[in-house]
C-alpha positions in Angstrom: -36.2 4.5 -24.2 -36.0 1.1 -22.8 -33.0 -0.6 -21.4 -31.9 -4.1 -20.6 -29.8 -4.2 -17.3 -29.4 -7.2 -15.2 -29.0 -6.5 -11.3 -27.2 -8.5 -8.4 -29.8 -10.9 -6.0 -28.2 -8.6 -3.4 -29.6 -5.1 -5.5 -32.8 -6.6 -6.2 -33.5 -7.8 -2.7 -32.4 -4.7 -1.6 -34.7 -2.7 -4.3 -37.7 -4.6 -3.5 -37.0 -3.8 0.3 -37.0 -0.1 -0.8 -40.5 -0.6 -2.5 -42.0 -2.0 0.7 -41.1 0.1 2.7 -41.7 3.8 0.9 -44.6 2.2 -1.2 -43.2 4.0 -4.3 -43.0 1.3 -7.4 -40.0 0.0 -8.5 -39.7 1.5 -11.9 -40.1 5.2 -10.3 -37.2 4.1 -7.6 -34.9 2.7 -10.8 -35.7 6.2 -12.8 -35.1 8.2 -9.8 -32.0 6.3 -9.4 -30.5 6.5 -12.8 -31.4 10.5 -13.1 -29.4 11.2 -9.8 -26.4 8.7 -10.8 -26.3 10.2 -14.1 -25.9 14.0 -12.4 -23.5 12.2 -10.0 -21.3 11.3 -13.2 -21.9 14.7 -14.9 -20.3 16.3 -12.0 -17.6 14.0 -11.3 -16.6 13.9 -14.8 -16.7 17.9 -15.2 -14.5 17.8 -11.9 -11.7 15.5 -13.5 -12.0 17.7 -16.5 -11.3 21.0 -14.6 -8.5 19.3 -12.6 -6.8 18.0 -15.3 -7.2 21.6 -17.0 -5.4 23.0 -13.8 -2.3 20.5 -13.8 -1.6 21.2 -17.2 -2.0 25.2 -16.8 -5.0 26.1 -18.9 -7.2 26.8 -16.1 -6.5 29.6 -13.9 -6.6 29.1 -9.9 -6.7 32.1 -7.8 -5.5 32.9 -3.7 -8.4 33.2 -1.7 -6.9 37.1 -1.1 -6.9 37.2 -4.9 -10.5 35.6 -5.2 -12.1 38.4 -2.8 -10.5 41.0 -4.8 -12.4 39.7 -7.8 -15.3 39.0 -6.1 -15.4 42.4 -4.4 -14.1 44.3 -7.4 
């Protein structure tokens, strides 16, 4: 899948710095880059989700004396 996105001067220079100096191509340093973002965004949204399950009391959190009881148990 291709995809169209335009980058800052400031990204670019700073992308085609990367490339110089670790020799790895461009494209491979872009996929690399939009891989770990993506995992980045996966987490943080999962996070947000979990919090927000918390707040409104349909996730249950646990003392960390309570959590070792599990854990042991």
């Amino acid at each position: 899948m291709s995809t169209l996105i335009e980058l800052s001067t400031e990204f670019e220079q700073r992308l085609e710095t990367l490339v110089a100096q670790t020799g790895i191509t461009k494209a491979a340093l872009l996929h690399d880059m939009v891989e770990q973002g993506l995992a980045d965004l996966e987490t943080e949204y999962r996070a947000v989700a979990v919090l927000e399950r918390v707040r409104t009391g349909q996730e249950p959190i646990y003392s960390a004396a309570a959590a070792r009881f599990i854990v042991i148990k």
